[in-house]
C-alpha angles and dihedrals in degrees: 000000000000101000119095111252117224114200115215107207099216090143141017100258098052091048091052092050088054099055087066087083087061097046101039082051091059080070106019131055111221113322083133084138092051092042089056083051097057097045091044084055090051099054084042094053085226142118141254139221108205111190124180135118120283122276095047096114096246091147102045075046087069098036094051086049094050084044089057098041096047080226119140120261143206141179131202126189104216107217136163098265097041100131121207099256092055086067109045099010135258141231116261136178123255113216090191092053092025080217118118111240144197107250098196116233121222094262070087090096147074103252116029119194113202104183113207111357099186093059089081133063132265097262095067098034078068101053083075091051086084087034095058099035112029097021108222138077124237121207140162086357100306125107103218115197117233111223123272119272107046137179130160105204102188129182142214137187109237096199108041112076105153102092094022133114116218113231105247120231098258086059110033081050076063093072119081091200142026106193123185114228100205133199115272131259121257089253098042092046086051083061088049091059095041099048083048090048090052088059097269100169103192086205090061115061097157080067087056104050103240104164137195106270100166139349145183100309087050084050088062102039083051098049082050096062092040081060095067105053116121133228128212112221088237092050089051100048079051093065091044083047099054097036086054092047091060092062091056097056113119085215096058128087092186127009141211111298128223079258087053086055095045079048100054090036087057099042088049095054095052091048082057103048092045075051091061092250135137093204141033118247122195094265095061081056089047094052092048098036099092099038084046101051110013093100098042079069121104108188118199120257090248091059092039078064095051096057087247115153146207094249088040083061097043085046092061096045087053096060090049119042110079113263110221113243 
């Protein structure tokens, strides 16, 4: 998501929703592409894998977006001896009621931050697997509900890979979007320096002025409207199309799945209502189609060699595949 989204307000909802660049700014320098992301995620009800080295505010991202949107957050460092039930909660015995009881983990919110997500092993990277899909946690017999909204923004640290787990296929396929949080500029990182100079405390929002813009009753006002977004049948062959020519790259190990297609149809549908239209054109599916499918990719070991990567590959089958007129 590299184009520069430009928000039409032609209803409340969608205006709120486009004040969040401004606010998240106040904390955050640049990121607009991210921030779309985010947003794109919430009206989506899906999750997003954020991957970019450390130091790139992807935390403060999330925090400043909470912040925005007056929704609850919480943030969960992934390490090696994080257990399940420190995710999602556990039951414990109460000695005072002798009655056994649900202590709630921190997946009970409305942005979950799970940092670092391929620092613990693979037992507890699946106790998000119900949480993401189905959202709710089952324990001791009993389906507990998460709150509504929910998003789970997790990162992940494209250099180091010594200590890490790998996500495996089944999980990464969870997230709707993989967004790339990339270094400043020179000039943004001079207003880095500058806003930290003036006294900017990144742990301390209230300080910066970040304000509520929207909220949950905007959100689904908002999902609504994405709803309602039409599709043209050609469009919509387009995004088969692209999502099967993936598979038949000689470069690919494992393509795009059909839930890789519902997910780009939907992705595209909330770029083009944020757009101010009705209806999706090729380009909207052009813009979403690399955060939307680049990690439901698998490149053979032979490309991986090469240097070849997942957007190099999208790129390709962009150029490709027919575009509808």
């Amino acid at each position: 998501m590299t184009e520069p989204l430009t928000f039409e307000p032609a209803d409340p909802a969608r205006e709120a929703l486009g004040r969040l660049r401004t606010e998240v700014a106040k904390a955050v320098v640049g990121q607009d592409g991210v921030v779309a992301g985010l947003v794109i995620a919430l009206l989506c009800r899906g999750h997003v894998l954020l991957e970019g080295p450390p130091g790139v505010a992807k935390t403060l991202l999330v925090r400043s977006l909470a912040a925005a949107l007056e929704l609850d957050m919480k943030r969960v460092q992934f390490t090696p001896d994080l257990m399940p039930g420190d995710v999602t909660g556990s039951v414990i015995y109460d000695p005072r009621t002798t009655e056994f009881q649900f202590r709630p983990g921190p997946v009970f919110t409305n942005l979950l931050l799970a940092d670092e997500i391929n620092r613990t092993p693979p037992k507890t990277q699946s106790s998000l697997l119900e949480v993401m899909e189905e959202r709710q946690v089952s324990a001791d017999g009993v389906s507990r509900p998460l709150p509504e909204p929910f998003l789970v923004a997790a990162t992940q640290n494209p250099v180091e890979h010594e200590g890490t787990y790998p996500l495996p296929e089944a999980q990464v396929d969870r997230f709707l979007l993989k967004l790339t949080v990339p270094l400043p500029t020179r000039d943004e990182e001079l207003g880095v320096l500058r806003a930290h100079h003036s006294g900017f405390d990144p742990r301390d929002l209230r300080a910066v002025g970040i304000q509520r813009v929207a909220g949950a009753a905007e959100l689904a006002a908002a999902r609504e409207a994405v709803g309602k977004v039409t599709v043209a049948d050609g469009v919509m062959a387009y995004i088969v199309d692209i999502c099967r020519a993936t598979r038949a790259m000689p470069s690919v190990e494992l393509g795009a799945s059909p839930r890789g297609a519902t997910s780009l149809l939907a992705t595209a549908k909330a770029w083009a209502w944020l757009a101010g239209r009705d209806h999706i054109t090729p380009d909207d599916v052009k813009v979403m189609a690399r955060p939307t499918l680049r990690h439901r990719l698998r490149l053979t070991p032979e490309a991986e060699l090469e240097g070849v990567t997942a957007d190099a590959v999208l790129d390709s089958v962009l150029a490709t595949v027919p575009t509808p007129r």
